[in-house]
Rosetta silent file (secondary structure, phi, psi, omega in degrees, C-alpha in Angstrom):
SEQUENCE: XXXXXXXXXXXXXXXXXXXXXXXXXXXXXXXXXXXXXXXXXXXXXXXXXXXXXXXXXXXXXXXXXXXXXXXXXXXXXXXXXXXXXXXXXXXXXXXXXXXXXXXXXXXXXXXXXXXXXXXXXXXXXXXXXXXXXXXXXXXXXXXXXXXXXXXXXXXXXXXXXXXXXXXXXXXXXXXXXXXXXXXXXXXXXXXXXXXXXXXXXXXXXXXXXXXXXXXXXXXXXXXXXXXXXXXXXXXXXXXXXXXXXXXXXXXXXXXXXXXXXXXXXXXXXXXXXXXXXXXXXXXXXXXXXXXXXXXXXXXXXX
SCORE:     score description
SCORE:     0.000 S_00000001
   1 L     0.000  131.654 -170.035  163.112   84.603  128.922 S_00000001
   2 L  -104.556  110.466  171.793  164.019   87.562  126.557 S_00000001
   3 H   -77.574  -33.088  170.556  162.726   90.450  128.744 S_00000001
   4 H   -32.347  -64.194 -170.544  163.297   93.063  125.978 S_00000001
   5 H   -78.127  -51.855  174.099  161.111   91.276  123.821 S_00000001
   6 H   -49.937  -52.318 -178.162  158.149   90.035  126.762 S_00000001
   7 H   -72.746  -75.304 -152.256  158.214   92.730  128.903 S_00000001
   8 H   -79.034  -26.722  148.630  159.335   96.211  127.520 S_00000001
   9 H   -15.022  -65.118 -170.178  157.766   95.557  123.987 S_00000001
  10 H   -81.542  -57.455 -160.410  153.938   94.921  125.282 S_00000001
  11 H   -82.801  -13.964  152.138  153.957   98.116  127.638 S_00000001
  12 H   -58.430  -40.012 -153.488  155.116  100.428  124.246 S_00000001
  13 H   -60.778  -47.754 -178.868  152.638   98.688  122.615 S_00000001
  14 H   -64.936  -43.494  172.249  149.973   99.431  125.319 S_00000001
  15 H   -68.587  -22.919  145.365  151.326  102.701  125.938 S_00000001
  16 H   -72.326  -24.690 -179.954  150.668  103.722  122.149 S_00000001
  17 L   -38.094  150.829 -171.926  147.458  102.189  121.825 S_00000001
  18 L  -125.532  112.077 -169.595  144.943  103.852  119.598 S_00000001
  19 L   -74.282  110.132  174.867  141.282  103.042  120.467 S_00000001
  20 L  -113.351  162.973 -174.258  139.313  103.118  117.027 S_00000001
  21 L   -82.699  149.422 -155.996  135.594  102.971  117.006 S_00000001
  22 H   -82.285  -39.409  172.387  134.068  100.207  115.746 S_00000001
  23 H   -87.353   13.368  169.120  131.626  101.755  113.103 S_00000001
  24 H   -23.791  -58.743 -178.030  134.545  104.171  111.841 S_00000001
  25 E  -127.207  164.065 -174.575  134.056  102.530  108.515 S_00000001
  26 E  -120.498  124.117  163.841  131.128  100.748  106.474 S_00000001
  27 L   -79.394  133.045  179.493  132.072   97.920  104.291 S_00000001
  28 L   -48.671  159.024  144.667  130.282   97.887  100.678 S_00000001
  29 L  -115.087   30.272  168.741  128.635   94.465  100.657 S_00000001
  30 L  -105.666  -53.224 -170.929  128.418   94.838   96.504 S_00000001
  31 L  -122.618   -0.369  167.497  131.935   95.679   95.987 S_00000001
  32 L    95.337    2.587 -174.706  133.712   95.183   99.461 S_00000001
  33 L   -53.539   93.759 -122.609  134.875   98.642   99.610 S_00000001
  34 L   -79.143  122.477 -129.039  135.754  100.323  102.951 S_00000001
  35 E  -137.409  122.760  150.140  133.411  103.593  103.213 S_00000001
  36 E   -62.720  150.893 -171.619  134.132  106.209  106.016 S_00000001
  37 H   -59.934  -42.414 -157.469  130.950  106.165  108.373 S_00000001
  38 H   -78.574  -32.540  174.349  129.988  109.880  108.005 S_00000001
  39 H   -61.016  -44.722  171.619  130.298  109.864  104.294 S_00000001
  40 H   -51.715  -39.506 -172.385  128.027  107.102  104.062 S_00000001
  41 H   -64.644  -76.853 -168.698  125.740  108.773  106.667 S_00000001
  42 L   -58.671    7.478  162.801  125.645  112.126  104.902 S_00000001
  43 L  -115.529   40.404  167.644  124.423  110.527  101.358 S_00000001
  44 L    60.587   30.958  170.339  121.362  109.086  103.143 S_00000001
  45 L    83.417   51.828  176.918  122.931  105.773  104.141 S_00000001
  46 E  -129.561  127.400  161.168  124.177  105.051  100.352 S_00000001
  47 L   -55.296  103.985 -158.420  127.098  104.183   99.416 S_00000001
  48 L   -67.569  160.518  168.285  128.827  106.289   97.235 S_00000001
  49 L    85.764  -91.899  172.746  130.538  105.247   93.891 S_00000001
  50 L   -52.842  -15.382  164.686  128.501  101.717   93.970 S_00000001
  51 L    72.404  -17.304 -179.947  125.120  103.092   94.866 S_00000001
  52 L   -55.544  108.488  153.367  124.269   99.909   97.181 S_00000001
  53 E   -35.777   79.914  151.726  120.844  101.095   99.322 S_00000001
  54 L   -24.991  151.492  155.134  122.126  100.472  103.073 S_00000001
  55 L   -99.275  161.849  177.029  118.601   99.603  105.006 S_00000001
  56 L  -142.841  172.262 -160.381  117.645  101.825  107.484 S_00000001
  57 L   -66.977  176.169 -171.679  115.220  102.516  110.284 S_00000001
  58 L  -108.703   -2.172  176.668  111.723  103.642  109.803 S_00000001
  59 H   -57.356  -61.714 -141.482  112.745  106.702  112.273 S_00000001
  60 H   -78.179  -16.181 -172.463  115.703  107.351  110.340 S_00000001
  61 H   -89.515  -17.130  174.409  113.505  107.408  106.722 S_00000001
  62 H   -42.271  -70.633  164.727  110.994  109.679  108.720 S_00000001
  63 H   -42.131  -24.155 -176.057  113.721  111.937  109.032 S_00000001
  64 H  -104.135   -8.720 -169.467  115.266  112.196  105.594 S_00000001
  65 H   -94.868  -38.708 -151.540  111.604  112.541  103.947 S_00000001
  66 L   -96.655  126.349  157.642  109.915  115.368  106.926 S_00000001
  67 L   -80.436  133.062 -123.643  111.438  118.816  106.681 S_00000001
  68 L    60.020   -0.367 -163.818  113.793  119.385  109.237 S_00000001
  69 L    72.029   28.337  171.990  113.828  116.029  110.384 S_00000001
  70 L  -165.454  133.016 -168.589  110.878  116.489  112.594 S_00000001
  71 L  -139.036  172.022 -172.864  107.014  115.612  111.960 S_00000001
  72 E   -96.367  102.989 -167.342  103.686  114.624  114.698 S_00000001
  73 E   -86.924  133.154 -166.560  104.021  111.363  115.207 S_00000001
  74 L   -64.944  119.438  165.454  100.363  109.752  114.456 S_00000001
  75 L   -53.658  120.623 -168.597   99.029  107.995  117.481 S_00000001
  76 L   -81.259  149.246  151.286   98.717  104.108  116.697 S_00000001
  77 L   -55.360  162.947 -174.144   95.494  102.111  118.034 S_00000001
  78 L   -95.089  127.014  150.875   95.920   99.299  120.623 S_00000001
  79 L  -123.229  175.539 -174.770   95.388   95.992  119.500 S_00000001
  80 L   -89.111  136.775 -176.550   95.566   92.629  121.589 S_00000001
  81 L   -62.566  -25.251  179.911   99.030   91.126  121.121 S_00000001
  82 L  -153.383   71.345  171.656   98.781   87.768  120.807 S_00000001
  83 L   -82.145    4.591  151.046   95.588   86.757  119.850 S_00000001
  84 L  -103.645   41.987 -169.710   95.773   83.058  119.069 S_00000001
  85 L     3.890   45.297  162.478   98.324   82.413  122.293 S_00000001
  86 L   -24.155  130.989  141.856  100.932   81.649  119.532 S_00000001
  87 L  -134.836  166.293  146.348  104.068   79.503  120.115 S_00000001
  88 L  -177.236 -140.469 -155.353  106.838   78.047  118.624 S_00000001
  89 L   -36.675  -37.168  174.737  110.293   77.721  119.246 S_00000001
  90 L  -132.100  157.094  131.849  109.321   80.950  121.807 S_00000001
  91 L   -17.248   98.441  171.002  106.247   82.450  122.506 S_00000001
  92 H   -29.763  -57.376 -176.511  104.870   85.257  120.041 S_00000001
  93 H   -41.647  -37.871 -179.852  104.534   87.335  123.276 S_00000001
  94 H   -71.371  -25.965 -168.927  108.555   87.239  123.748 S_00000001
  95 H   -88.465  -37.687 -179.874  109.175   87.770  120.119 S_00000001
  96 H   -46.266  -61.329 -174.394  106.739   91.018  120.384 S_00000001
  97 H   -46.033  -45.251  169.511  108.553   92.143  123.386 S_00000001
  98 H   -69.499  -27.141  152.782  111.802   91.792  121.924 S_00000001
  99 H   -67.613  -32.949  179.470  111.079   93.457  118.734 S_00000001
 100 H   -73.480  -35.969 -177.554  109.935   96.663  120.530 S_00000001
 101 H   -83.725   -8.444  141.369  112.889   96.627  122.535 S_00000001
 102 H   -21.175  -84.250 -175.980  114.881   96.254  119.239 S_00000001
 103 H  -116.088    1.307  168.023  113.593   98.812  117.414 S_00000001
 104 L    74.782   -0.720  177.993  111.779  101.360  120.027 S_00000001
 105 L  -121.791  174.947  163.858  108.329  101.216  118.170 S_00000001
 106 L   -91.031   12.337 -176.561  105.349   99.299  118.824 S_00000001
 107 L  -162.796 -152.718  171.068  104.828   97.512  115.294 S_00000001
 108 L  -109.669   14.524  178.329  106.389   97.612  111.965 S_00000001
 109 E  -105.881 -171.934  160.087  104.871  100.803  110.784 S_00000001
 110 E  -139.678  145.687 -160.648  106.114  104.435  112.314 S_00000001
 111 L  -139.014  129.118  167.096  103.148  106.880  110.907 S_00000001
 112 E  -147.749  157.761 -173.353  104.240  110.689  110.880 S_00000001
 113 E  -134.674  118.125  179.187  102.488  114.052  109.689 S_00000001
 114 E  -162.040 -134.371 -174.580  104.372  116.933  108.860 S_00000001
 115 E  -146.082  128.746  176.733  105.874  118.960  105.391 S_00000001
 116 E   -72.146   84.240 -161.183  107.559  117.684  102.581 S_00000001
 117 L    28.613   41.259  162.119  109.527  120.807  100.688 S_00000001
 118 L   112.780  -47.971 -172.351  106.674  122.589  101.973 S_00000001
 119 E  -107.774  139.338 -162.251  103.535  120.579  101.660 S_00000001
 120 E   -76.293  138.816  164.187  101.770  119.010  104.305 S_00000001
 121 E  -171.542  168.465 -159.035  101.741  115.214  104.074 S_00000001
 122 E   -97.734  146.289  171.007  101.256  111.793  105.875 S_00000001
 123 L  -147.927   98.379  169.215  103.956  109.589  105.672 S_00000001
 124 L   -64.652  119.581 -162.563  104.024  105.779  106.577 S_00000001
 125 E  -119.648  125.035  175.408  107.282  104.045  107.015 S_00000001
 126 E   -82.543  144.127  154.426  107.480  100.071  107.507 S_00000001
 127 L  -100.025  119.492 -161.331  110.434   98.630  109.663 S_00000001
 128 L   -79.402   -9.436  164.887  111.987   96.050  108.245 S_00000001
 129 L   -52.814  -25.753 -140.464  113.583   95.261  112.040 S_00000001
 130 L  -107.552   65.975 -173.846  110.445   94.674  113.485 S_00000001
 131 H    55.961   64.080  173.769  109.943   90.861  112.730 S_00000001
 132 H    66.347  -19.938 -152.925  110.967   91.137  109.414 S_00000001
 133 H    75.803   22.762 -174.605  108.383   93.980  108.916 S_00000001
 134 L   -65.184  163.532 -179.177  105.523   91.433  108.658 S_00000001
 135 E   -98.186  134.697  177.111  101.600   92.779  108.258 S_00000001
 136 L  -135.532  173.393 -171.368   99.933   91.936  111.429 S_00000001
 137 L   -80.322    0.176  167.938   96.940   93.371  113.147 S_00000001
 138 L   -96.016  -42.050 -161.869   98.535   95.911  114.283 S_00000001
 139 H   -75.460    0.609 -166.849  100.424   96.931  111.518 S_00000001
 140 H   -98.001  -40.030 -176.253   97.194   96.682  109.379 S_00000001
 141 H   -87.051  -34.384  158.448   95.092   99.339  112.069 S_00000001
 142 H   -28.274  -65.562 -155.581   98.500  101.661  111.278 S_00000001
 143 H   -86.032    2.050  175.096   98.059  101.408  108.097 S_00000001
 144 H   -63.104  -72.955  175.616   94.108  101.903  108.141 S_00000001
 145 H   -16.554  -64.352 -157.851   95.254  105.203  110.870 S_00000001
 146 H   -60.758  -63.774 -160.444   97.493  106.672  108.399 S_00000001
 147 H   -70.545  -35.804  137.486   95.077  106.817  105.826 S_00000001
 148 H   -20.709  -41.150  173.064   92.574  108.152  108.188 S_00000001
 149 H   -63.528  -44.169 -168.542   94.941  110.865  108.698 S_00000001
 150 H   -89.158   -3.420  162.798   95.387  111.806  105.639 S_00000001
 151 H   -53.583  -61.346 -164.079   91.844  112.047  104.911 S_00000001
 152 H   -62.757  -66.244 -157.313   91.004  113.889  107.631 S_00000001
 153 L   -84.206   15.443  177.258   94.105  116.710  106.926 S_00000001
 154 L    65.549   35.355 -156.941   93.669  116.674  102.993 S_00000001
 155 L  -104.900  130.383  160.049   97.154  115.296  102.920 S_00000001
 156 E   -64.511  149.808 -154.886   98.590  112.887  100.431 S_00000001
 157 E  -101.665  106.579 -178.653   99.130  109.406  101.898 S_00000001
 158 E  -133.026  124.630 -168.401  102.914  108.040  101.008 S_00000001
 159 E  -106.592  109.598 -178.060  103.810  104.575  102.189 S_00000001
 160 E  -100.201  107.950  178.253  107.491  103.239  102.173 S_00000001
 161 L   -54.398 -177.408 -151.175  107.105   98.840  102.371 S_00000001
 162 L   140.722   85.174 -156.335  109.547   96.918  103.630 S_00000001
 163 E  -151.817  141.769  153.657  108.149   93.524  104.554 S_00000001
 164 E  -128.332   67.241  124.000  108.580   90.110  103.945 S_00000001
 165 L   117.273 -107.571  166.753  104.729   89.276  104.176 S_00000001
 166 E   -87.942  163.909 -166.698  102.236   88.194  106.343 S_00000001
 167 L  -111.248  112.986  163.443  102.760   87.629  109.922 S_00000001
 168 H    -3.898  -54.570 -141.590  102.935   83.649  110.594 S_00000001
 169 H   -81.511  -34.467  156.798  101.855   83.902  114.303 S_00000001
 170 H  -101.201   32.309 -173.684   98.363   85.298  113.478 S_00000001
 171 L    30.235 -127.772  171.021   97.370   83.440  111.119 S_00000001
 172 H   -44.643  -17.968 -173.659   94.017   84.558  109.445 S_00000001
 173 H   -49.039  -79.010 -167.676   93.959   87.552  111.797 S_00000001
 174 H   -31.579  -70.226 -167.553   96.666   88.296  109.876 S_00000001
 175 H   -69.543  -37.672  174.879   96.012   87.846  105.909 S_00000001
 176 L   -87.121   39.942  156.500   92.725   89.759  106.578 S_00000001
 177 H   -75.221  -13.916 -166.049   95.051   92.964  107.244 S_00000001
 178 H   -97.345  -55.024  159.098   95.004   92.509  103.468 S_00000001
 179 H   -19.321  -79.406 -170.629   91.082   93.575  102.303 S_00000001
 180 H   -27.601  -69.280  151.217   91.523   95.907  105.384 S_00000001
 181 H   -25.092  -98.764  179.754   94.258   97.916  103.569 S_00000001
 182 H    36.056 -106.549  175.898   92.720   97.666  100.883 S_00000001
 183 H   -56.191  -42.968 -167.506   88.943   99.380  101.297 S_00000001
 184 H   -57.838  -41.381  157.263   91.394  102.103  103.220 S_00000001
 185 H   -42.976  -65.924 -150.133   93.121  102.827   99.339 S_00000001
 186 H   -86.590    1.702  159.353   89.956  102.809   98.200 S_00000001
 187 H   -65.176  -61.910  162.304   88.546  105.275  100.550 S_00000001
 188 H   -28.935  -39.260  177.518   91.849  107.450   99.593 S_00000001
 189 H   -52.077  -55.714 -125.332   90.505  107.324   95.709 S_00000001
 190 H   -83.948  -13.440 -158.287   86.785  108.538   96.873 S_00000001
 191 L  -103.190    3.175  169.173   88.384  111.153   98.742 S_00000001
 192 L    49.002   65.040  177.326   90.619  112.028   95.553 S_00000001
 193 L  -113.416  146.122  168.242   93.972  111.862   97.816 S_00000001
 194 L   -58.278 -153.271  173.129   97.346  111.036   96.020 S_00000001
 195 L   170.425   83.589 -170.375   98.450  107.563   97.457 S_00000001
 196 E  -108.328  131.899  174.819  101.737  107.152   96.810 S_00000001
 197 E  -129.662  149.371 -155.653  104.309  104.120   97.544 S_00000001
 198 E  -116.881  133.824  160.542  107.994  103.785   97.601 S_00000001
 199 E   -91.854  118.614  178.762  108.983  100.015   97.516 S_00000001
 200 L  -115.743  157.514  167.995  112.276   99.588   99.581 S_00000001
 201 L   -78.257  143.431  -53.865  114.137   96.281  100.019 S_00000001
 202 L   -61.572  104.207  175.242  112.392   93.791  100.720 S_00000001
 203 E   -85.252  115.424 -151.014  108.671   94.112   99.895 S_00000001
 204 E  -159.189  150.403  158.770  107.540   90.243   99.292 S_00000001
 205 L   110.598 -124.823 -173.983  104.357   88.547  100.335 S_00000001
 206 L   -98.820  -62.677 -177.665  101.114   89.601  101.526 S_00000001
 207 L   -66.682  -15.583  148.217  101.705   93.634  101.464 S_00000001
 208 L   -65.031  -90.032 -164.275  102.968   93.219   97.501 S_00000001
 209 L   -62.208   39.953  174.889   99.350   91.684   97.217 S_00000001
 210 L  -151.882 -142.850 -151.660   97.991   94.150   98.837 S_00000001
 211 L   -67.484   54.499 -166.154   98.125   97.604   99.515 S_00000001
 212 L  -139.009  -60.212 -147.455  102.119   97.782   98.166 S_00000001
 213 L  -104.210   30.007 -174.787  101.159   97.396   94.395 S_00000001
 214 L  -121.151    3.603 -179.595   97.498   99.467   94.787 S_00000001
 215 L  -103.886  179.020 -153.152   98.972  103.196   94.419 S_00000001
 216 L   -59.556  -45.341 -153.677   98.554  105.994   92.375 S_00000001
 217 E  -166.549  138.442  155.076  102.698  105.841   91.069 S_00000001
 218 E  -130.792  148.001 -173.936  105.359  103.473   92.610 S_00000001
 219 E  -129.104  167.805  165.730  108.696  104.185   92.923 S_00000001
 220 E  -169.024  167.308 -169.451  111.558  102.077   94.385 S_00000001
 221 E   -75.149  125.086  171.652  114.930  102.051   95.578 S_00000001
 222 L   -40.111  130.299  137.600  117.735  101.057   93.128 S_00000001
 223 L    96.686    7.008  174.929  118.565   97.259   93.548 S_00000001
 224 L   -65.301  132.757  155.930  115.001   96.178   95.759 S_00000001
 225 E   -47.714   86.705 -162.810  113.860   92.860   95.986 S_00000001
 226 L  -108.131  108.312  175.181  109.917   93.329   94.908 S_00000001
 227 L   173.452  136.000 -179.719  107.824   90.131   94.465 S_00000001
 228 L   -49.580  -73.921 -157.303  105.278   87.932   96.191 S_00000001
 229 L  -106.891  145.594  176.374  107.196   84.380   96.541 S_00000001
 230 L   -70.751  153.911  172.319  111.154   84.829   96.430 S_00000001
 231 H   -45.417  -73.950 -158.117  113.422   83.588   93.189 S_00000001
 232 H   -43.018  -32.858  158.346  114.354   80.919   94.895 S_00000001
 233 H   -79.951    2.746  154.519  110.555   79.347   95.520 S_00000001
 234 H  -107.227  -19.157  148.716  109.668   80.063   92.129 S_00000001
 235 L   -61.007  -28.808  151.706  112.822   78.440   90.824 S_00000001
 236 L   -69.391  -33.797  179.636  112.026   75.160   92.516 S_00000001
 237 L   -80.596  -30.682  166.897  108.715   75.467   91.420 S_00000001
 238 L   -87.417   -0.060  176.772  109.189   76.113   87.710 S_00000001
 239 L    47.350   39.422  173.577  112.222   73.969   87.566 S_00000001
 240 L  -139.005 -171.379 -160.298  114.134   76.921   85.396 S_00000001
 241 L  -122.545  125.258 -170.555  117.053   79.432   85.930 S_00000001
 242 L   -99.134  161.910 -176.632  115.091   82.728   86.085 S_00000001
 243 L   -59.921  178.549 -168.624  116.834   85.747   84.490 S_00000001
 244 L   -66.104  174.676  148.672  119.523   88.495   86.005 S_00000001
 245 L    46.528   50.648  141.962  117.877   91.115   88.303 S_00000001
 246 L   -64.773  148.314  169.243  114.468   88.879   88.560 S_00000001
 247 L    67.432   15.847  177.765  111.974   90.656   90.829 S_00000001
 248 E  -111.226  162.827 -175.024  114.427   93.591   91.347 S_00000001
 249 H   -26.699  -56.758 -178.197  113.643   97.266   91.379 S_00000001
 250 H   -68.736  -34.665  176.255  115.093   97.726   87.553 S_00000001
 251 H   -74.570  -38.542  177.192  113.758   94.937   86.282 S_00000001
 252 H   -60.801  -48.430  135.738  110.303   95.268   87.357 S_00000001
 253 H   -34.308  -43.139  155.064  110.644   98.797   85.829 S_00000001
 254 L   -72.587   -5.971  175.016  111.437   97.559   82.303 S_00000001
 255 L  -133.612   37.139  158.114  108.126   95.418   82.658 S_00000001
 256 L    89.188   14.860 -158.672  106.201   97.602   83.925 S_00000001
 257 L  -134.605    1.963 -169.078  105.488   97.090   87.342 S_00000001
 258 L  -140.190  155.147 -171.122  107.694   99.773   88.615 S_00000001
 259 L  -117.471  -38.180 -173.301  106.785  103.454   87.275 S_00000001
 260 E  -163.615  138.787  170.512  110.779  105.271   88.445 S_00000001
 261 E   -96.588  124.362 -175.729  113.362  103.648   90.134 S_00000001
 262 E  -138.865  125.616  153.824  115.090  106.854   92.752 S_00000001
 263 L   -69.638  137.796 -159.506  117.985  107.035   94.675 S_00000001
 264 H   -50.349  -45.130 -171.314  117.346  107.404   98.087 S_00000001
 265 H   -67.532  -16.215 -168.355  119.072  111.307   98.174 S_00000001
 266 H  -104.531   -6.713  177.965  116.687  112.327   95.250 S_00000001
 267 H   -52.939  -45.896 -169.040  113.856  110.661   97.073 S_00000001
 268 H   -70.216  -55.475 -136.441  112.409  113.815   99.438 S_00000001
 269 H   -98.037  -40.561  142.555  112.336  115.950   96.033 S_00000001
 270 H   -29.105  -58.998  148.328  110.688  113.250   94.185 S_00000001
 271 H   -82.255  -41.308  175.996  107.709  112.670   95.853 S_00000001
 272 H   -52.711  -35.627  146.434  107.149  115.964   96.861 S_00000001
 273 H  -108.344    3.539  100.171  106.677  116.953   93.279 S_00000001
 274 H    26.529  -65.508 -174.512  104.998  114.124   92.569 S_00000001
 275 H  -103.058   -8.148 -168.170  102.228  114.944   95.277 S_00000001
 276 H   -87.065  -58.424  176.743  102.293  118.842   94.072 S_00000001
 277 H   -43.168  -78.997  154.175  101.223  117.078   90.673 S_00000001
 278 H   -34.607  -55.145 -164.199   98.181  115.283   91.992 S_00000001
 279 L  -104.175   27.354 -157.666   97.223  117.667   93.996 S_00000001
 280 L    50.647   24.172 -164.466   97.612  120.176   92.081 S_00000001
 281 L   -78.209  142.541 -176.520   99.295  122.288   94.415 S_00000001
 282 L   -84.674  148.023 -178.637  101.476  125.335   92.981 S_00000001
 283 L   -33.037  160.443 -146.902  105.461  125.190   93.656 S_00000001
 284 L   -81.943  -62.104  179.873  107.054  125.962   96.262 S_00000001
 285 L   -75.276    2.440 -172.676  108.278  129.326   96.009 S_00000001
 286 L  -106.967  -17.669  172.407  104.720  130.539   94.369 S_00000001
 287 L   -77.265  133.794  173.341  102.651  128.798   97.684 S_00000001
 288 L   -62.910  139.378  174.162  101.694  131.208  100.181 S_00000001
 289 L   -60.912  115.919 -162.029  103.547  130.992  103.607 S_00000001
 290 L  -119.154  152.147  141.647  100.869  128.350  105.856 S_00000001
 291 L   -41.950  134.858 -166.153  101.446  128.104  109.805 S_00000001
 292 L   -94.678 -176.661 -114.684  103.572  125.313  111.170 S_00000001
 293 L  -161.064  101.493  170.161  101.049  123.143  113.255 S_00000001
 294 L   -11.613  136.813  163.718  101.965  122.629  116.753 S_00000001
 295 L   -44.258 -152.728  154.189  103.760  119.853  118.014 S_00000001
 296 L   115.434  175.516  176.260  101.710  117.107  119.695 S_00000001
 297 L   -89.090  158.035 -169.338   99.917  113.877  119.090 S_00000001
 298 L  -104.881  118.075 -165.247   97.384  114.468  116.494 S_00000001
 299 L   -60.800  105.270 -171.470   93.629  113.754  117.415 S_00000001
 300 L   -86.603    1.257  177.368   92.628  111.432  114.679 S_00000001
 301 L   -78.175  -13.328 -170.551   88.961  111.520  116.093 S_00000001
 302 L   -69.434    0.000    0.000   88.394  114.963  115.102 S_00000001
């Protein structure tokens, strides 16, 4: 036994140790590049140089859209949780449960009402944590709420997807979350509210054929996947090699199906004049100083 090397070796080693933190740095998954965490953080979860959209929470887009970071979070309706006593590998009830405790909400939307650079507006955020971000009966009485809200406060209604489509476990329940959407856009028209939606990666499914592709102006995030059935299920089914960037943000832009592709940091200033446009609202510094609106839950019954 070489004690030099067994022994007094290992207790320098130990005695130098340096603890680093595990999320220190964020690896690129476009170009593999090694990102400090904060930098990454403080350019809205983007990577700099490469531009790859991190995803994020529906908290955390709440936050980068609502001035100050802090808006009245819309009270959601109750629905029953599992109303066809779904299984299948687990129990729907277990998968609910575990999704809440997951992600800290009760569905896939988060619904908040507050000011944009100034102007009051509703803002609906999908989680794409939350079982994929599927439309379910709940998240379908969200997004009916939301638009309710913004009725009621004269607000424009701006919805960021994230989804990949209907939710399995309620079956019909389920797809007729998509009418339901729907008539609520078309209530938004009669009530001559903007209705604006930001497609984030991925929006696929039932909410693209629905209330995802129904607004006023769509925007999306450099590099999303946007598209009912994925490349890969329409490549079995058409038995061809579909072109570069099918169904992504840019492409879907050159044909028309996308109105402006925005980077996430340019996002807040984007819609906000945007919704100024439609509503004709005058600029920021030329708008009269309005009262900020107590905290609280907001009585959507009024």
């Amino acid at each position: 036994m070489n004690w030099i090397s067994d022994v007094v070796r290992p207790r320098i080693k130990t005695l130098f140790k340096r603890e680093t933190p595990e999320n220190l740095w964020i690896k690129c998954p476009d170009t593999g590049q090694m990102v400090f965490h904060k930098e990454v953080e403080a350019n809205h979860w983007v990577i700099p140089g490469s531009n790859h959209h991190l995803p994020i929470t529906a908290v955390q887009r709440l936050k980068l859209m609502f001035d100050s970071g802090t808006w009245i979070d819309v009270p959601l309706p109750e629905v029953e949780p599992d109303p066809l006593k779904f299984r299948d590998s687990k129990r729907y009830v277990d998968r609910l449960r575990e999704a809440k405790a997951k992600t800290g909400l009760q569905d896939a939307f988060k619904i908040g009402f507050g000011r944009v650079d100034g102007l009051p507006m509703t803002v609906a955020a999908q989680d794409v944590n939350f079982i994929t971000g599927s439309l379910g009966t709940a998240a379908g009485e969200a997004f009916v709420r939301g638009a309710e809200t913004a009725i009621d406060k004269r607000t424009p209604f701006v919805v960021f997807t994230a989804s990949g489509g209907a939710r399995m476990q309620e079956g019909v329940l389920s797809l007729m979350q998509m009418p339901r959407t729907t008539i609520a856009v078309r209530r938004l028209r009669q009530a001559k509210l903007p209705y604006i939606v930001v497609l984030t990666h991925p929006t696929t499914g039932g909410v693209t054929a629905s209330y995802a592709m129904l607004g006023d102006v769509h925007l999306a995030e450099p590099g999303a996947l946007i598209g009912f059935a994925g490349p890969r299920v329409i490549e079995q089914t058409i038995r061809e090699k579909l072109p570069d960037g099918f169904q992504r943000a840019e492409y879907l832009k050159d044909h028309g199906m996308v109105d402006m592709v925005v980077s996430r940091p340019d996002m807040k200033a984007t819609v906000a004049r945007l919704s100024r446009l439609l509503m004709k609202a005058p600029p920021p510094e030329a708008s009269a100083p309005e009262p900020v609106e107590p905290a609280g839950p907001i009585d959507t019954a009024a």
